[in-house]
C-alpha positions in Angstrom: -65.5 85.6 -88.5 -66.0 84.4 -85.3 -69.3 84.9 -83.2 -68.6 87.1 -81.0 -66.9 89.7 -84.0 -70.3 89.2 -85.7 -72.1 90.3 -82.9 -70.6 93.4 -82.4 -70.2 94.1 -86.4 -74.3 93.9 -86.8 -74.9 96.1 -83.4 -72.5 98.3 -85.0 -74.1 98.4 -88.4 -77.6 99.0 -86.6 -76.1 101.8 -85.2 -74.7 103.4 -88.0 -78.0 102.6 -89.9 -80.0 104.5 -87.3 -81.5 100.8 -86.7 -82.3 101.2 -82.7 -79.1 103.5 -82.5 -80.8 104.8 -79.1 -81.2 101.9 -77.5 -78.5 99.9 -78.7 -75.6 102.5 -78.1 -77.1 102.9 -74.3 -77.1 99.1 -74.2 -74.8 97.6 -76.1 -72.7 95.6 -73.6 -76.0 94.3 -72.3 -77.7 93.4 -75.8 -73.7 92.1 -76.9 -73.9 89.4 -73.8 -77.7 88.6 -74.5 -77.1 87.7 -78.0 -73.9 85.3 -76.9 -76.1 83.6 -74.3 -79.2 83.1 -76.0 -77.4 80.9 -78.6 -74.4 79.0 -78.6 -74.1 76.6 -81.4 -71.5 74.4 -79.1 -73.6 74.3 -76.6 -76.7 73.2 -78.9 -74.6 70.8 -81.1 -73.5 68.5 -77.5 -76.7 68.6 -76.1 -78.2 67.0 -79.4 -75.4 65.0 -79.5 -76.0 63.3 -76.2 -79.5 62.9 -76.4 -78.7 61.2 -79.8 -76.2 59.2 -77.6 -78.8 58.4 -75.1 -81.3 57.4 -77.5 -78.7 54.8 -79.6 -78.2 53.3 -76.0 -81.5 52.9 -75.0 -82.3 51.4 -78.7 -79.4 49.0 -78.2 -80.4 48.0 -75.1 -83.7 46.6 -76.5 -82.0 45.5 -79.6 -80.1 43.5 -77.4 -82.9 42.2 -75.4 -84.6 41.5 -78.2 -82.0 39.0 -79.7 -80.6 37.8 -76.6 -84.6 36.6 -76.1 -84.6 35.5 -79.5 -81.9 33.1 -79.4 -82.7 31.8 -76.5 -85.7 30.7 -78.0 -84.4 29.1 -80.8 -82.3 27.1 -78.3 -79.8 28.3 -78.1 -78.3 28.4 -74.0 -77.7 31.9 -72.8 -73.9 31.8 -72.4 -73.9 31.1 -76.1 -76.7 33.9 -76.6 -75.2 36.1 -74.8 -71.4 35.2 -76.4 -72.6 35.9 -79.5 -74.5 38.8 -78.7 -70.8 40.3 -77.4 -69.1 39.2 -80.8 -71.7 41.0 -83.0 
């Protein structure tokens, strides 16, 4: 059942159920179009997944740092730091 079907099945039900029956059959487009913008489980699910995004680039950048500074310490010249880095 798709959102939207839910929605209007449990304003439906409330109204049959004398649950808010008033209010709800004078504003049931309006309460119908709150419910759908107050929570959209797309929407939620990409803005988590690009602050999850964000976060594994910003952790990879000091990852990278990190080694890069590493094996340049060890020795190792930063074209070959930083070629290996690229291979890994």
């Amino acid at each position: 059942m798709s959102r939207d079907n839910a929605i209007v099945k449990a304003i439906d039900l409330c109204i049959s159920t004398n649950i808010l029956s008033e209010y709800l059959t004078e504003h049931y487009q309006g309460v119908s179009k709150m419910l759908n913008w107050e929570y959209d489980a797309d929407a939620e699910r990409r803005v988590l997944r690009n602050e999850a995004l964000e976060e594994g680039m910003q952790k990879g950048k000091i990852d990278g740092a990190e080694l890069l500074a590493k094996l340049i310490k060890d020795g190792v010249s930063v074209d070959e730091a930083l070629e290996s880095i690229k291979s890994t």
